[in-house]
N, C-alpha and C positions, 0 to 999 in steps of 0.2 A: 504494500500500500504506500505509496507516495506520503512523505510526512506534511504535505499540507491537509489531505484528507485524515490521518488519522489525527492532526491537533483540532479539526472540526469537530471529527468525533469526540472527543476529549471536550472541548467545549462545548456541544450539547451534552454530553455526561454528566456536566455542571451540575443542570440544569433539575435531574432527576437525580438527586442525590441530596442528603441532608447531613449525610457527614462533614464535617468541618474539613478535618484533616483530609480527606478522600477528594474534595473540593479543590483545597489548597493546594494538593501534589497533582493533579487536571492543569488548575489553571499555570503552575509553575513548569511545566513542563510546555504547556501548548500555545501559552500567551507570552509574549514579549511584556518586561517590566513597566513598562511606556502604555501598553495597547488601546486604545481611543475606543471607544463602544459608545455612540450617539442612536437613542433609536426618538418616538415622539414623547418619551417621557422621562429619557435618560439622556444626561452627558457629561461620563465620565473618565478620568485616564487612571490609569492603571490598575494592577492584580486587584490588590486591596478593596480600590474602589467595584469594580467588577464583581469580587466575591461578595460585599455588602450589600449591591443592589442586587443580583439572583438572591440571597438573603430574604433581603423585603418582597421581592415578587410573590418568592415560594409562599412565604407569610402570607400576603393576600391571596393567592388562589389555592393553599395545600391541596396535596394530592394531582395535582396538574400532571402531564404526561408532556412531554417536549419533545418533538421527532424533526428529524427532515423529512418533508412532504418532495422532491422531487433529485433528479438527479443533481450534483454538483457541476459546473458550468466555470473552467476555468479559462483564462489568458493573460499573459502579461503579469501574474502576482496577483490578478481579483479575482475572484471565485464569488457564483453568486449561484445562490438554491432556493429553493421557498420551504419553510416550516410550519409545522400546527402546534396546536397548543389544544389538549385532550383532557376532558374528563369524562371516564365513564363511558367511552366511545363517543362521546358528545364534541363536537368541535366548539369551543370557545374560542380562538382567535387562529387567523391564518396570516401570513407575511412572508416576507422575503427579507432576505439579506445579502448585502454587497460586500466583502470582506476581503482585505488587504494581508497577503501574507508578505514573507520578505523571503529572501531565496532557500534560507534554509527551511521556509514550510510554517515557521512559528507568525499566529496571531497577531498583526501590528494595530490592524483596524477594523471594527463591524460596524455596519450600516445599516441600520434595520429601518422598515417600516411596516405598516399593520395594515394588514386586509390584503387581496390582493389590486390589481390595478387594474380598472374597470377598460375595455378596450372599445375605440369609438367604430373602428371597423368588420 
């Protein structure tokens, strides 16, 4: 597996996980110290920050299920896929993300936004 795909995976593992330590050694391995993660309710830089806002999220929706919803879509260092956000087989939120690795594959920058994008034609 290409290590920019397995540090996605590692960062959606984040996301399904409530262990601290388990959390912490994901995002240390798959994220850059720096990593930028803007979505329409976040904007934050780095690990720390990143692991306290998945924190708050899990908190407000417990028991969420966090997947990628399609295949990975890379060029050039951005890779972009779309995601769901599950409970109970129920679809709560759906989105995509734009994410910047750096050549060795680790995490520099996510760009997320919600819903998907409605298409005029």
């Amino acid at each position: 597996m290409a290590a920019y795909m397995d540090n996605l995976e590692k960062m959606m593992a984040v996301w399904n996980t409530s262990d601290a330590a388990e959390q912490r050694a994901l995002v240390d391995v798959a994220m850059e110290h720096n990593v930028h993660f803007v979505d329409p309710n976040h904007n934050i830089i780095g690990r720390d920050a990143f692991l306290k806002m998945a924190a708050l999220v899990q908190s407000q929706i417990p028991g969420a299920v966090y997947s990628r919803a399609s295949t990975v879509d890379m060029q050039n260092n951005f890779c972009r896929y779309h995601w769901a956000i599950q409970m109970d087989d129920k679809l709560l939120m759906a989105g995509f993300d734009v994410t910047e690795v750096n050549d060795s594959g680790k995490i520099v920058k996510v760009i997320g936004f919600f819903q998907e994008l409605e298409r005029t034609a």
